[in-house]
Every structure is written in structure tokens, then in C-alpha cells.
C-alpha positions, 0 to 999 in steps of 0.5 A: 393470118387469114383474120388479120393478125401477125404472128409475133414471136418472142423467142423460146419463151411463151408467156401468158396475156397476162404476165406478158406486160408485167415481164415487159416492164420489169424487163425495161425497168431493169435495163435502165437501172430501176432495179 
């Protein structure tokens, strides 16, 4: 917070940089019945 930045959570669950977007798109895939 001192360099700016907001923390965010996401709830229980920490996901890493790099599987954080992939998770992210699956999740909104899913929701709109692309899956």
C-alpha cells in the first residue's frame, strides 16, 4: 500500500500469476455456457 498498490482478495483460494488468467477465462467460459 506504501508503493501504491491495492490489495485485492479473491477469496480462500491463492492463485498463482500464472494460472490466475487461465482460471479466469475458464471460469467466464463456463458461466456463459461455452463449456
Amino acid at each position: 500500500q506504501r508503493a501504491g498498490f491495492t490489495r485485492l482478495r479473491l477469496g480462500p483460494r491463492v492463485l498463482r500469476t500464472e494460472t490466475a488468467g487461465l482460471a479466469a477465462i475458464a471460469a467466464l467460459q463456463s458461466h456463459w455456457g461455452d463449456f
